[in-house]
C-alpha positions as CSV (number, residue, x, y, z in Angstrom):
1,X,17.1,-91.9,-43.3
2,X,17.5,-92.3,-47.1
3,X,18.4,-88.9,-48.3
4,X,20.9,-86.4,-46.9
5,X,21.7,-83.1,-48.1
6,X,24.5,-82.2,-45.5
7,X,27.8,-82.3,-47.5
8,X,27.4,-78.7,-47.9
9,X,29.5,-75.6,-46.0
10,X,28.2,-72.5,-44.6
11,X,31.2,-70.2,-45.4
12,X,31.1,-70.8,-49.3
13,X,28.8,-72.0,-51.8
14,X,30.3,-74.9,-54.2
15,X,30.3,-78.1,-55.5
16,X,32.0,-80.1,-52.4
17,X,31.2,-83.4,-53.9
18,X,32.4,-82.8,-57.6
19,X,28.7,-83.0,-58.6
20,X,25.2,-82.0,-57.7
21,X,24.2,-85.2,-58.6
22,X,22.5,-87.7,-56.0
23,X,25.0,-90.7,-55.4
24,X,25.0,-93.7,-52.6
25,X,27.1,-92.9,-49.8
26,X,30.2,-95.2,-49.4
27,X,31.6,-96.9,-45.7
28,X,34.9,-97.0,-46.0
29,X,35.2,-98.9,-43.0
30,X,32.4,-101.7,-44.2
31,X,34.3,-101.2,-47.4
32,X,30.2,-100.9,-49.6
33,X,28.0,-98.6,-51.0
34,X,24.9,-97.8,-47.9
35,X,21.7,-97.1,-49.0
36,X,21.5,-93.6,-48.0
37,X,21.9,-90.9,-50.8
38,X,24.1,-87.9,-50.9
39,X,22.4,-85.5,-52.8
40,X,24.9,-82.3,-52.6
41,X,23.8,-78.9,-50.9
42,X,25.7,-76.4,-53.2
43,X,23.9,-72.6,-52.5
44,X,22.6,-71.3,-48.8
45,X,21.5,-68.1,-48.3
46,X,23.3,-67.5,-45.0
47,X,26.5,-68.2,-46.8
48,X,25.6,-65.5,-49.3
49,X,23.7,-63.4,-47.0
50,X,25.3,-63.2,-43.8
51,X,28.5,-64.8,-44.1
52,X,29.8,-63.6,-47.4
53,X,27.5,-60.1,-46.9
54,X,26.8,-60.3,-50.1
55,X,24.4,-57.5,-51.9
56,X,21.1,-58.9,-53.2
57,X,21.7,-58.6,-56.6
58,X,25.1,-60.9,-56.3
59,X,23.0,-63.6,-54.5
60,X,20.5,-63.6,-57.5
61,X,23.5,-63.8,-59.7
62,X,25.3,-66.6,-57.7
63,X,22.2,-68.4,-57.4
64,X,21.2,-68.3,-61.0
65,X,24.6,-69.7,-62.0
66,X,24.4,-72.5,-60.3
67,X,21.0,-73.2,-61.5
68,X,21.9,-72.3,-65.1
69,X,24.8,-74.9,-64.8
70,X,22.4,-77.5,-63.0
71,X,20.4,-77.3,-66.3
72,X,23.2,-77.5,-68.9
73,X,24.5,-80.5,-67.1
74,X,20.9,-82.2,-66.4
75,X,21.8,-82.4,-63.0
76,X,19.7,-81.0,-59.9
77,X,20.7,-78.2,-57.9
78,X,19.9,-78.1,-54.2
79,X,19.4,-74.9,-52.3
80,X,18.9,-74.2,-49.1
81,X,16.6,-71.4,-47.7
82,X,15.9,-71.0,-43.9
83,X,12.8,-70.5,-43.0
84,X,13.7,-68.2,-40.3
85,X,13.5,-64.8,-40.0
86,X,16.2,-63.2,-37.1
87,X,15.3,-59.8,-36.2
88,X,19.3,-59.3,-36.4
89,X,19.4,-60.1,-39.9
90,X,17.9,-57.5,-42.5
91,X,16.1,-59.8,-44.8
92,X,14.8,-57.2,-47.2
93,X,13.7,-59.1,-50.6
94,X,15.1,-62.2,-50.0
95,X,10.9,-63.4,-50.3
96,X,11.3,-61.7,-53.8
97,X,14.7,-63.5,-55.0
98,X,13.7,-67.1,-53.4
99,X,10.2,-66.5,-55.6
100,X,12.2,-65.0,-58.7
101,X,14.4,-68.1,-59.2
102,X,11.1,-70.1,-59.8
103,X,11.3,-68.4,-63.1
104,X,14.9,-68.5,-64.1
C-alpha cells in the first residue's frame, strides 16, 4: 500500500491531520518516516447525510467550503462518496450535488 486516506471520522467532517495535504506517515515505534502517504479524508457524505442529517443544500455548502479552502491554500481536498445506494437511506439528489461540485 502506498496511499491511505483513512485518517478521517464518520461523525464530523474536518481537518484531523492539520492539513489536507499528502505527508509520509511516521513509526513512532521505528522512530522514521514509512513510505506510505497519509493523504487526509476531510468530507463524507454519510457524515453529512446520515449522521449529521443534514439538508442537501448544507452538504453542498459544507462541501464547497472545504473545496474553496483546498484551492486558496493549493492543497487537495479528499472526499469521500459511497457508491452504495441503501434502500433505507433517501438519497434524493445526492447524483446531482456529487456532479455539481465538478464545477465549483
Amino acid at each position: 500500500m502506498e496511499l491511505d486516506s483513512t485518517m478521517g471520522y464518520s461523525a464530523r467532517e474536518g481537518f484531523r491531520c492539520g492539513t489536507g495535504n499528502t505527508f509520509s506517515v511516521f513509526d513512532v515505534v521505528g522512530r522514521k518516516s514509512l513510505k506510505l502517504k497519509e493523504m487526509p479524508l476531510l468530507v463524507m457524505d454519510t457524515t453529512l447525510h446520515v449522521n449529521r442529517k443534514l439538508d442537501i443544500e448544507t452538504s453542498k455548502a459544507i462541501f464547497q467550503s472545504y473545496i474553496q479552502t483546498g484551492r486558496k491554500y493549493d492543497m487537495p481536498v479528499t472526499l469521500l462518496f459511497h457508491n452504495l445506494i441503501n434502500e433505507k437511506i433517501d438519497w434524493k439528489n445526492w447524483k446531482a450535488l456529487y456532479q455539481a461540485l465538478f464545477w465549483i
